[in-house]
C-alpha positions as CSV (number, residue, x, y, z in Angstrom):
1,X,33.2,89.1,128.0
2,X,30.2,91.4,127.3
3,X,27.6,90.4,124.6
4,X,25.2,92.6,122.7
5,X,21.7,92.5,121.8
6,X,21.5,91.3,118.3
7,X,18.0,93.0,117.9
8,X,19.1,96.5,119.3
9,X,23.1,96.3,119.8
10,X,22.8,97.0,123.7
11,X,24.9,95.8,126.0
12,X,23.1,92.2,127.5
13,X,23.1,92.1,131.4
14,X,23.0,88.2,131.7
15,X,26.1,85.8,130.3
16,X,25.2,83.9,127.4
17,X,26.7,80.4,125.9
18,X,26.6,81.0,122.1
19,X,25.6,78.2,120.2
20,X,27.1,77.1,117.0
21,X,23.5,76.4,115.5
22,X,20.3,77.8,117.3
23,X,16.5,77.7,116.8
24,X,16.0,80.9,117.4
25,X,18.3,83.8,117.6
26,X,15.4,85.3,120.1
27,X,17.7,84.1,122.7
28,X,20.6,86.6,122.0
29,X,17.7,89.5,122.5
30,X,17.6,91.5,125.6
31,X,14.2,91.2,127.1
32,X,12.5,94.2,125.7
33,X,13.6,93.1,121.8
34,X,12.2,89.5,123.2
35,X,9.0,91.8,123.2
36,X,9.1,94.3,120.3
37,X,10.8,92.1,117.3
38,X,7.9,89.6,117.1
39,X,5.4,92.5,116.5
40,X,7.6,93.8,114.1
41,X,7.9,90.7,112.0
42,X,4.1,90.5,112.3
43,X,3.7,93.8,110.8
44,X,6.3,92.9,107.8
45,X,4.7,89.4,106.7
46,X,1.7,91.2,106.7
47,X,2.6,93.9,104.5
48,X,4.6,91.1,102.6
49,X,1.2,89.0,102.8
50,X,-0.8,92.0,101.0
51,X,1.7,92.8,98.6
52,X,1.6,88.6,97.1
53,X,-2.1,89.1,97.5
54,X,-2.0,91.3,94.6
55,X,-0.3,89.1,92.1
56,X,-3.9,87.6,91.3
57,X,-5.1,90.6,90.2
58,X,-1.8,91.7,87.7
59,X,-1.7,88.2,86.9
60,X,-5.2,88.7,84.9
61,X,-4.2,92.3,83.9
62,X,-1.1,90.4,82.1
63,X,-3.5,87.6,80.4
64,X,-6.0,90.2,79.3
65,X,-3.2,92.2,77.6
66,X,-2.0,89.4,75.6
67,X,-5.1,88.6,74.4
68,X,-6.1,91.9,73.3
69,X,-2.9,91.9,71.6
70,X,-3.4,88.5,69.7
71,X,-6.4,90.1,69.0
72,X,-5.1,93.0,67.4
73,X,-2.3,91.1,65.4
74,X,-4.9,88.7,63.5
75,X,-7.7,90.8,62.4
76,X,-5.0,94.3,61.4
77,X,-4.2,94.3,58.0
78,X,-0.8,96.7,58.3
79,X,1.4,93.8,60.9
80,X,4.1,93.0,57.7
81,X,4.7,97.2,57.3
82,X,8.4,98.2,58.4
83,X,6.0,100.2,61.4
84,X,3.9,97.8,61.9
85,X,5.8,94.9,63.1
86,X,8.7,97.2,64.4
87,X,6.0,98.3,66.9
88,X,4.8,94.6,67.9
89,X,8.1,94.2,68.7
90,X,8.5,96.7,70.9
91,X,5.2,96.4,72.6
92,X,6.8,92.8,73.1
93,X,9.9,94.1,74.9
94,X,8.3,96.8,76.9
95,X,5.2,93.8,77.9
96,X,8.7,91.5,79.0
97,X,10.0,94.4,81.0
98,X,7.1,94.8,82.8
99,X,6.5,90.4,83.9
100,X,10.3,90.6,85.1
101,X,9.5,93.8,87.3
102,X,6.4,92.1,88.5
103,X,8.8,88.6,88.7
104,X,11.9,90.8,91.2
105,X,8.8,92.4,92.9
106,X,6.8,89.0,94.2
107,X,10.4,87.7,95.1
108,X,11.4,90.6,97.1
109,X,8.2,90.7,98.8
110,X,8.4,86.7,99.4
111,X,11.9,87.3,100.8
112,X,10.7,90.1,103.2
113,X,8.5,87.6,104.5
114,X,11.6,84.7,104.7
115,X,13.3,86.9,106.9
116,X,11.0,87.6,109.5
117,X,10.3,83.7,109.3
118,X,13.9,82.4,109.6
119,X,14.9,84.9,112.0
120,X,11.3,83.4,113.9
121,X,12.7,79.8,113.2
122,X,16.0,79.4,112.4
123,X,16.8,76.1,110.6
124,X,20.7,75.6,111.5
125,X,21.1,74.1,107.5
126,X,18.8,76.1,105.5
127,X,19.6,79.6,104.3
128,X,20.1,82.5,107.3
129,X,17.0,85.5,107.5
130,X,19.6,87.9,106.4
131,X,20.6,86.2,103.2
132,X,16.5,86.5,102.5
133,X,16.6,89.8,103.1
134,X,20.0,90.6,101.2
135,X,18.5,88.9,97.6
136,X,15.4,91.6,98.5
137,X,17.2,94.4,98.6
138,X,18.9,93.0,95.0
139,X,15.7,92.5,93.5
140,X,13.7,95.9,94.7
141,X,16.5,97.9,93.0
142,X,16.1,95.4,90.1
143,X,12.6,95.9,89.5
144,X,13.2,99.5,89.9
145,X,15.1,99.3,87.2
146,X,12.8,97.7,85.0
147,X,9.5,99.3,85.3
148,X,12.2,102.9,84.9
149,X,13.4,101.4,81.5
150,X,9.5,100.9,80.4
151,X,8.7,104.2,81.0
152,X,12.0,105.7,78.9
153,X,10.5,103.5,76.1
154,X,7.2,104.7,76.4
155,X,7.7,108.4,77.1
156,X,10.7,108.5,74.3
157,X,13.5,109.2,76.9
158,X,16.6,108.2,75.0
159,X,18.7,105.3,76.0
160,X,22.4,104.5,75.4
161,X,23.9,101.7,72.9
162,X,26.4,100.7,76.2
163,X,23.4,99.4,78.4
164,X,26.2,100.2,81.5
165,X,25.3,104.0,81.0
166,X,21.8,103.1,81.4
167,X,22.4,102.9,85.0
168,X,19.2,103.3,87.6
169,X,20.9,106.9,88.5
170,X,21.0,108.0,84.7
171,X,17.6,106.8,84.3
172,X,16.3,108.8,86.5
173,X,17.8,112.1,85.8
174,X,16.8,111.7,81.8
175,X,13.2,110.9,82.9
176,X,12.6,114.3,85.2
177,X,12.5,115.9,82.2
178,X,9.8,113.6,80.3
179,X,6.1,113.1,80.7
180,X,7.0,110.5,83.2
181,X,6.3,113.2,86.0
182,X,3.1,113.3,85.5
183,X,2.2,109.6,86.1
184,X,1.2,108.1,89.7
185,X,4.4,106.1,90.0
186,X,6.4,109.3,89.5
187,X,4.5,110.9,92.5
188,X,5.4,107.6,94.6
189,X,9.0,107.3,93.2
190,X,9.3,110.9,94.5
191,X,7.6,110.3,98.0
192,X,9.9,107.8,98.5
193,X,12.9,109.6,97.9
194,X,11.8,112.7,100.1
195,X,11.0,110.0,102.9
196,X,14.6,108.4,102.8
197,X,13.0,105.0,102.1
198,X,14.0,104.7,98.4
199,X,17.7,105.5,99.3
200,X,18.2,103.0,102.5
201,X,17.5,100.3,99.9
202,X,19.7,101.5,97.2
203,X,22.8,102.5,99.5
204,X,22.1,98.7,101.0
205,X,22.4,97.1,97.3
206,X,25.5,99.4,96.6
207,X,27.2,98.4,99.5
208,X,26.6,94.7,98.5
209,X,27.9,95.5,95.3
210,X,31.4,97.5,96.3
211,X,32.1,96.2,100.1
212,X,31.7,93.6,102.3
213,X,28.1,92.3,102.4
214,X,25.6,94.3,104.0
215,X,24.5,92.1,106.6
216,X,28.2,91.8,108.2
217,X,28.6,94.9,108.7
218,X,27.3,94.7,112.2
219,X,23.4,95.8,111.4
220,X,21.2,94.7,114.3
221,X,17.9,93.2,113.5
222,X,15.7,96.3,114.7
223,X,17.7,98.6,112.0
224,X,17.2,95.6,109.3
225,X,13.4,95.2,109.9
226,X,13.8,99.2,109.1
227,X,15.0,98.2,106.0
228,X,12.6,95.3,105.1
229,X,9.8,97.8,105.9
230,X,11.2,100.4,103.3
231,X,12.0,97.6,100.7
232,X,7.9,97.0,100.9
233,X,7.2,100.3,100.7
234,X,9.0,100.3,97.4
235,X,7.6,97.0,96.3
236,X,4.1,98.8,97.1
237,X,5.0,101.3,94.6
238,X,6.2,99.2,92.4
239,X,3.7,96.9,92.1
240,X,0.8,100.2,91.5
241,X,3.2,101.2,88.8
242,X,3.0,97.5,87.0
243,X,-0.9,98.3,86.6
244,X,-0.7,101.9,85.6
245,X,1.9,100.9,83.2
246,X,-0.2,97.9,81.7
247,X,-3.0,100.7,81.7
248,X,-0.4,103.0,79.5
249,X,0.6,100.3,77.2
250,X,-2.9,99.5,76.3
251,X,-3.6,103.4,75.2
252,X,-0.4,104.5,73.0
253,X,2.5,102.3,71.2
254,X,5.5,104.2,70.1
255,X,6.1,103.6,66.4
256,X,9.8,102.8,65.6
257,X,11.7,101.4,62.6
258,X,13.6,98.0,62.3
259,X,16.9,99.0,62.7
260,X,15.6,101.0,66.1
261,X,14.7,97.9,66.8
262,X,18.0,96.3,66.5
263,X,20.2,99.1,67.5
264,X,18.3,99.1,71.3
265,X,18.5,95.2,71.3
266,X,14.7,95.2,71.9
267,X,14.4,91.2,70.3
């Protein structure tokens, strides 16, 4: 029978004896992915490394926000006006939105990293590299999601009662039209689309969501560290558009009314 390389898909010139656990899959690599896929990984849970890195540094943006906003609710004299506290309580939501996108973003970039390293070290009864990866891709597209709804709330793009027709595709298309182009994580949203990176990592999530799981579908390990490297591109972007959105929130709060309030669902 002829066998494959797992890391590039070519046919393997010497006989294997597959395993039913391993502890490494290195072994199912011709000699030249032997070479390549360790540098590869290096090069992701570095990226992955510098991306966590960064957490410090959002982590105080967070704290300093919610203390200028404590701030603010104690000494102003208007908080128990219909505007007012409407507004608190959607600076609330839009502030929650924004620790969840930074909460998908750290896991995604954590996974990235717990691919390379169970792919490095398999452990036969611990989760595979490719299950790492999978959540990733789920959580990139989630945060995506997140940061996108911020900036509808912020830049007054209108969103739909039925949150399923607030989908990530809808988003978008409603916020081309807004002020949102003009802010950094617009530019990078739009490099990444023009660069194929944003769409490798959305057509991954969608075909986790409609067909058989991504990772069976017969993806060798070369064309997945392809992926992992676009899902930390996004994260990158992601994560600069957490701190220019902190940096938004801090200089204009859209007034609403109560009802707006509860109509959105914003408490």
């Amino acid at each position: 029978m002829d066998y494959s390389c797992i890391g590039c898909s070519q046919k393997l010139e010497n006989s294997l004896t597959f395993k039913i656990f391993t502890d490494t899959p290195f072994e199912y690599c011709c000699e030249q992915c032997q070479k390549d896929l360790p540098k590869n990984f290096s090069k992701i849970k570095n990226k992955s490394l510098e991306l966590i890195e960064k957490n410090k540094d959002i982590n105080q943006l967070f704290d300093q926000f919610v203390l200028t906003d404590k701030v603010l609710a104690l000494t102003g004299d208007n908080w128990n006006s219909s505007y007012a506290s409407s507004s608190y309580d959607t600076r609330e939501h839009m502030f929650s939105l924004l620790e969840e996108c930074h909460r998908f973003a750290y896991h995604a970039s954590f996974e990235c990293y717990l691919f390379c390293e169970m792919f490095e070290k398999a452990e036969p009864y611990f989760f595979s590299d490719r299950y790492f990866l999978n959540n990733s891709v789920i959580k990139t597209i989630g945060a995506w999601e997140k940061t996108l709804r911020f900036q509808c709330i912020y830049f007054e793009v209108p969103l739909d009662i039925d949150p399923k027709k607030n989908s990530l595709a809808r988003l978008k298309k409603k916020m081309n039209k807004s002020e949102f182009k003009e802010t950094q994580l617009f530019k990078e949203f739009d490099t990444l689309k023009s660069h194929n990176k944003f769409m490798i990592v959305d057509e991954a999530r969608k075909h986790n969501d409609h067909n058989i799981s991504f990772h069976l579908r017969g993806e060798n390990i070369k064309n997945l560290c392809k992926l992992s490297e676009s899902i930390l591109d996004n994260l990158n972007a992601i994560y600069n558009g957490i701190e220019e959105s902190l940096s938004l929130l801090n200089k204009r709060t859209r007034l609403v009314t109560k009802n707006q309030v509860q109509m959105y669902g914003f408490k």
